[in-house]
Every structure is written in C-alpha cells, then in structure tokens.
N, C-alpha and C positions, 0 to 999 in steps of 0.2 A: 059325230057319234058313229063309232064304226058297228057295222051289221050283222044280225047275229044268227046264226044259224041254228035250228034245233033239226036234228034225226029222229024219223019217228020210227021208220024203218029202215034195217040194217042187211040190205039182202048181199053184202060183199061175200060173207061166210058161205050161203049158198052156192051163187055164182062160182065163186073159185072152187068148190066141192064141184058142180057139175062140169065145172070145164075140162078139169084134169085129164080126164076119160078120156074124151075127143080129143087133148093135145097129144096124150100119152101116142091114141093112134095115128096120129097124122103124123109124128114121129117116128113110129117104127115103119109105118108106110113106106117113109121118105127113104128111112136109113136100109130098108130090103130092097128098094130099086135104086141104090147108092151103091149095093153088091152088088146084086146083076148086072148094072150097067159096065163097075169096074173090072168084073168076071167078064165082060163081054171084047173089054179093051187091053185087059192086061196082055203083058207077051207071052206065049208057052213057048216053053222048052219041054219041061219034063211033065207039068202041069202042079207041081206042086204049090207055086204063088198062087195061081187061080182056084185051088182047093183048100188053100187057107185063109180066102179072104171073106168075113164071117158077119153077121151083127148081131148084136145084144144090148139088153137096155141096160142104162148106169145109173137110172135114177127115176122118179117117176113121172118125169117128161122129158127125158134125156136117151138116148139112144148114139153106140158107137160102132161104124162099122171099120174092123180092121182086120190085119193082117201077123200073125207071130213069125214071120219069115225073116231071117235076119238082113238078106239085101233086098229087101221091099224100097228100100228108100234109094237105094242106087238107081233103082229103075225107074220109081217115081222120078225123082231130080236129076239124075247122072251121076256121074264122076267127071275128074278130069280124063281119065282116058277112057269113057265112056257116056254117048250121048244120052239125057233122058228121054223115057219112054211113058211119060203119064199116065196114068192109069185112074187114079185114085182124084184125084183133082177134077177132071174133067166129068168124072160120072158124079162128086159133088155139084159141081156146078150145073150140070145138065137137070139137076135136081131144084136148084135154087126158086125160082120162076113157081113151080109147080108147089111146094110148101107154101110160098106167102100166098098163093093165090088159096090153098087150103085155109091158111090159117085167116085170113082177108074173109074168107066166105062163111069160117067159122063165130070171128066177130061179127060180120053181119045178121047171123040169125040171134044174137043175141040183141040187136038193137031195136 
C-alpha cells in the first residue's frame, strides 16, 4: 500500500517570498565586484572600455554586468591578428567561490 502524505503546513510561499531579497542582494553584490574587478583588469587606451563597463539588474534575482563597446569582444577573446586580453572572464570567475559561499551560507540560515 503506497504512503501517504498529508501537508498541514505550506511554508514554501513564505520561504520563497523571504528569499528573494537576500538572493536579489547577493546578486547585485556579486555582479558590482564583477565590475570593479573587470574595470580593474581591462586594457586602457583611451579609457573608454573601462568607462562602459556597467551593471544592472535583469530580473528579480538576475543581475548583468556589461559593456556597449563594439570591440569589447576582441579584447575579451582576441582576433586572429590580435591576441586576447581578458578582462571580463576572469573578474567573473574571481567572483565564482565567493557567491556560492554567499548563497551556501544563505541556505544555511534557513535550516
């Protein structure tokens, strides 16, 4: 006879209401030392990539840090007749570690 479950309380609706907030921030956290760090790496010339590299939220725990520079990507990647210069990548990932350990310590106060 398979087993049967009754809910008597349904605290998922809360939970997810109170999380938002704190994911919302550990997000934009993330993605403003995801700038500085790529402002800190990018190459100047004129300074204008380093002056347009921005962030802003996309969603309500979504957050995107970028650039409207048309050869942002050259310098990320390279070209063939140009080596790349990362910028953008590396201030991502210098980030990585530090997010789940937010996020890791955030699920823990919930338990």
């Amino acid at each position: 006879m398979p087993a049967t479950v009754q809910i008597v309380f349904n605290n998922f609706p809360r939970i997810t209401a109170a999380l938002r907030p704190a994911v919302r921030t550990i997000v934009m956290e993330t993605c403003f030392a995801i700038e500085t760090t790529a402002k800190i790496k990018v190459p100047v010339d004129t300074g204008a990539l380093m002056g347009s590299i921005q962030t802003e939220p996309t969603g309500e725990t979504s957050g995107m840090v970028s650039t409207n520079i048309e050869y942002s990507v050259y310098q990320e990647y390279g070209t063939v007749k140009m080596a790349a210069t990362p910028y953008m990548t590396p201030a991502a990932e210098n980030e990585r570690r530090h997010f789940l350990r937010k996020l890791g310590d955030l699920e823990a106060r919930l338990e």
